[in-house]
C-alpha positions, -999 to +999 in steps of 0.1 A: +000+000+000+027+021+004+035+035-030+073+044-042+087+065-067+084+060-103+114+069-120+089+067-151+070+104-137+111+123-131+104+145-157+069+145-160+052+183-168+025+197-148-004+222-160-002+251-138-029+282-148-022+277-187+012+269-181+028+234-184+061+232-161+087+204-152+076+189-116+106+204-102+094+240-112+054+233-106+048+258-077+017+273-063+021+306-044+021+310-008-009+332-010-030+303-027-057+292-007-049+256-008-019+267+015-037+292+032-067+269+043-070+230+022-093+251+006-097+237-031-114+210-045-103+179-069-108+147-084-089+117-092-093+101-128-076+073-148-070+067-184-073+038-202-063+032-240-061+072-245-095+082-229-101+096-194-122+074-180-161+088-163-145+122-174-182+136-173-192+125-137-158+136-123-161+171-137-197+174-127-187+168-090-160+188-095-179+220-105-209+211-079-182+210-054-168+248-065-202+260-065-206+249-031-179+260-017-191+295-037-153+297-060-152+330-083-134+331-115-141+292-121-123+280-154-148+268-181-157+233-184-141+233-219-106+252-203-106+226-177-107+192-199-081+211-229-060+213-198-065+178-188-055+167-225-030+190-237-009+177-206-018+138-212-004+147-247+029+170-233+036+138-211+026+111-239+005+094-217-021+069-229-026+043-202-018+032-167-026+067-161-036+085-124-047+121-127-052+145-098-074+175-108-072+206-087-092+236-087-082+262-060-104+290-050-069+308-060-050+334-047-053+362-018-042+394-017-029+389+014-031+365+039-059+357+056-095+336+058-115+352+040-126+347+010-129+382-006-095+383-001-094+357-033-094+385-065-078+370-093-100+336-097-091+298-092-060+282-098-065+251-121-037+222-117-034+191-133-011+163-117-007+136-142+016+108-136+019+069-152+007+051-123-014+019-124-036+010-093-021+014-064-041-016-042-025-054-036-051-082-048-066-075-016-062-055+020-065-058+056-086-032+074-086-018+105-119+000+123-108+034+137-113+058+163-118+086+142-153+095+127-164+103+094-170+135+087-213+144+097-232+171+072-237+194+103-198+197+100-184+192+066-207+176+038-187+148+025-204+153-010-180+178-016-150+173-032-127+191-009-089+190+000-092+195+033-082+157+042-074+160+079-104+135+092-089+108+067-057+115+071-059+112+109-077+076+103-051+064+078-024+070+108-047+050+130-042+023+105-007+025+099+003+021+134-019-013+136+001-026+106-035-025+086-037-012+049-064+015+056-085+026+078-127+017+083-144+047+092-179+050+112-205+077+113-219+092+144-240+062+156-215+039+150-225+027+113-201+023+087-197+048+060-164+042+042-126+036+044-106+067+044-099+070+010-123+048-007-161+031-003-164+004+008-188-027-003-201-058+014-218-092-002-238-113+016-254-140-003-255-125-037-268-090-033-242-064-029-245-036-001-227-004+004-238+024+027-260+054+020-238+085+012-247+105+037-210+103+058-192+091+028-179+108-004-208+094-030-175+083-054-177+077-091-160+040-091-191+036-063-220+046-085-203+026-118-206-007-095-237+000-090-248+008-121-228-022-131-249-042-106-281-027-123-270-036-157-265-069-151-290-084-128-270-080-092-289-073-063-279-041-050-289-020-021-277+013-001-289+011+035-270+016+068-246-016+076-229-019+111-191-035+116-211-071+125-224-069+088-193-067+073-174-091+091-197-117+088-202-109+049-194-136+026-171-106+004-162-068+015-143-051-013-133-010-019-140+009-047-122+041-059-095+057-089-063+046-070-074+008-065-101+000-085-120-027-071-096-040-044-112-071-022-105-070+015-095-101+033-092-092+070-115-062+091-102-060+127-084-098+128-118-108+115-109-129+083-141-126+056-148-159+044-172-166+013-198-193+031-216-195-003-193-203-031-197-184-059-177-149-059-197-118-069-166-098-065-146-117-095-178-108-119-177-074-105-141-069-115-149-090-145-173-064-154-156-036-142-126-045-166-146-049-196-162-016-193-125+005-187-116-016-225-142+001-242 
């Protein structure tokens, strides 16, 4: 899980505001609100064969999200993807592809909270290096302390960068030796690992919790549309820890990893009582869908 360096990404260029710059020379100013505050939104995406995949969805979260958080001076949609392919092209990248989108509400005058302070518009960066998924065949999770984010504090259906509740969760888990971190909502329910949703099977229909705590993530809706398509039982409803660790498959969904299957939640191994793997047709699915 931990990822290392890709000597393939030294040289890579980034797209900084119009400009493309070696990785070395990519800055954002002091002033810029993502250093002033987390406060930017992004996306992850992946290409496959050439194309970026769901761009759609993950630009229409990512402009919800900068309405939300009430951005000026947002880029147009047709500025934003340009910039997303003019640097896939200025890198030569194809496939085996990880893209990190970031809008910033920009830079302030000086520094300072508020946002009228921001008068020149958003900064626009795009992050693209040759990265395949990032996930084993499957993970071990751990159930943490900390708790997922609740609307009355920050709505998880925006796209922020302010990362601090997952990040503090992801330390919980590296310090029990576990891959990543399961994170509850206020009454104790599950709503997602902290950095991707997370599924459960239990004989034949597919579960995964309402996204009210958790980010509502792209690879999550294309399972379930994927379930949908193909005649898989699937339901969103609140799930507790006892659910998932006695279901007969718990697997994650999100750009880094796919669809990763998880093998252990709190010692607890997850063992398929009933034979036939909904998960493999799932990824089956899944892969056929990124060849298109």
């Amino acid at each position: 899980m931990l990822q290392q360096f890709n000597a393939a990404n030294r040289d890579i260029l980034v797209y900084i505001d119009g400009e493309l710059l070696h990785r070395d020379a990519a800055k954002v100013s002091v002033f810029d609100s993502s250093v002033q505050g987390g406060d930017a939104v992004w996306e992850g995406l992946r290409v496959y064969r050439g194309k970026v995949f769901t761009l759609e969805a993950h630009l229409d979260r990512l402009f919800d999200s900068a309405h939300a958080m009430l951005f000026r001076g947002i880029p147009s949609r047709e500025e934003v993807t340009r910039a997303i392919y003019r640097t896939l092209e200025a890198n030569d990248m194809t496939d085996g592809v990880h893209i990190r989108l970031t809008l910033t509400r920009g830079r302030k005058i000086t520094s300072g909270m508020d946002p009228r302070l921001n008068q020149e518009g958003c900064t626009l960066i795009v992050l693209a290096e040759h990265k395949p998924p990032v996930y084993p065949a499957s993970i071990r999770l751990i159930t943490t302390s900390v708790r997922r984010n609740s609307p009355m504090s920050v709505d998880s259906k925006i796209h922020h960068n302010n990362l601090i509740n997952n990040i503090f969760a992801k330390i919980e888990a590296n310090n029990a030796g576990a891959d990543a971190g399961l994170m509850l909502d206020k009454d104790g329910y599950v709503a997602e690992a902290n950095g991707v949703n997370v599924f459960c099977i239990r004989r034949g229909t597919v579960y995964t919790p309402y996204a009210d705590y958790c980010l509502p993530g792209i690879t999550r809706a294309t399972v379930m549309r994927l379930c949908r398509e193909n005649g898989i039982p699937c339901e969103e409803r609140r799930l507790s820890l006892t659910e998932f660790y006695t279901a007969d498959e718990v697997f994650t969904t999100g750009t880094m990893g796919e669809l990763t299957r998880v093998d252990h939640i709190d010692g607890r191994e997850i063992v398929n009582k009933h034979g036939r793997s909904v998960l493999d047709r799932l990824q089956e699915l899944f892969r056929a869908l990124t060849e298109q």
